[in-house]
N, C-alpha and C positions, 0 to 999 in steps of 0.2 A: 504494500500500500504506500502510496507517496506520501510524503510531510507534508506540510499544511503548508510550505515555502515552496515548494515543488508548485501546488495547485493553482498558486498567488501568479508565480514565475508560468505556466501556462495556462493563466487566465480563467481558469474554473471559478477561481475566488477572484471577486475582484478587489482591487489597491487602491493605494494614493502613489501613482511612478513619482519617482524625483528621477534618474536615471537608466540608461541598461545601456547591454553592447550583447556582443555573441557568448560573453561569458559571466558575467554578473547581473543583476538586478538590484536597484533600489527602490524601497519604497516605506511611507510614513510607517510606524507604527500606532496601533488602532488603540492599545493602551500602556502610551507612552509615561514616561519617566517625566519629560517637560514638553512642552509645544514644540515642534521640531524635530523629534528624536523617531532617525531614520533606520531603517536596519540593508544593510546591503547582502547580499545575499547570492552564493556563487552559484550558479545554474546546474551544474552538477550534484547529486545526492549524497554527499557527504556527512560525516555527525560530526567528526572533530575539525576543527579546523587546523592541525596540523596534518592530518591524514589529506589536506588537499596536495594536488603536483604544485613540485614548486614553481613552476610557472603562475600557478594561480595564487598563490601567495604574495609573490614579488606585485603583481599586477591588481590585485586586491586594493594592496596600498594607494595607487597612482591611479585606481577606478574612483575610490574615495574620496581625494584628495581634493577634484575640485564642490564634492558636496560639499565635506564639509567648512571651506570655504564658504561656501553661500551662505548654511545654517549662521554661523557665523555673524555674515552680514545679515541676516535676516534676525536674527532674534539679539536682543539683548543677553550678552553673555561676556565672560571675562576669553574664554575658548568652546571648540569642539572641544568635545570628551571623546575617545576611543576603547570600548570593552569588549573584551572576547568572553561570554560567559556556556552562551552552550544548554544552560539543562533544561529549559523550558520547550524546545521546538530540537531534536533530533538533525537538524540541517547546520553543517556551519554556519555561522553569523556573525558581524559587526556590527555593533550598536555605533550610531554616532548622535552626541548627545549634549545641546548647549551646557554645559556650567559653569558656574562660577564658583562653586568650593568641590571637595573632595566628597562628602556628604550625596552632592547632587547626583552621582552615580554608584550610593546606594540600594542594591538592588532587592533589599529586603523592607524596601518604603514602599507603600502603599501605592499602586499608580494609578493615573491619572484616568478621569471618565470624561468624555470627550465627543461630542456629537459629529457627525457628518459635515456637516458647516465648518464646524472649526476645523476638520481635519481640511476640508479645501481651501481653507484660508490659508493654513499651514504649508500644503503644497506651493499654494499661492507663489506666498512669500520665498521660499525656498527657489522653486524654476525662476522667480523674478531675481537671484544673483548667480542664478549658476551659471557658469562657464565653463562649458567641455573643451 
């Protein structure tokens, strides 16, 4: 059975895109940590993200980089945040995530509920700094 990132990544489920290409996927998360906090997401069915080839590793990084960038410009934030945590969804993952303390990517806080609207706002604001 595919992961729930699998279904996202072929369109079964549908997203909020911030990016993709032939080997990654980005897109909002639905119950995000802060306003903005994207999950990228390698198109291939992995669990660990060290078990990706290293090609997709290296490129991971440089896929990301200009999101979060945008996130960045988009929300008030001291920085992107970057975590690799893994146990919730079986699919490699990157979280990227506005904060300004260390707290803010606490992942045993509560997260956030968030309507349809805000999440297109969200999107919004994000595609309005990105630059691939």
């Amino acid at each position: 059975m595919p992961s729930i990132f699998t279904s996202i990544i072929r369109g079964d489920i549908p997203s909020y895109k911030i990016a993709e290409n032939d080997k990654f996927y980005a897109f909002l998360d639905i119950s995000p940590m802060a306003h903005g906090h994207v999950l990228v997401v390698p198109k291939i069915e992995v669990d660990k993200m060290y078990d990706l080839p290293v090609d997709y590793l290296a490129e991971l990084m440089v896929f990301a980089q200009p999101i979060a960038k945008a996130i960045e410009n988009a929300f008030p934030c001291k920085r992107c945040g970057f975590s690799i945590v893994g146990l919730e969804v079986p699919h490699a993952h990157l979280h990227l995530i506005p904060i300004n303390t260390m707290d803010d990517l606490n992942f045993t806080r509560k997260k956030m509920s968030v309507t349809p609207d805000e999440l297109k706002k969200d999107q919004q604001k994000i595609l309005s700094h990105f630059v691939s």
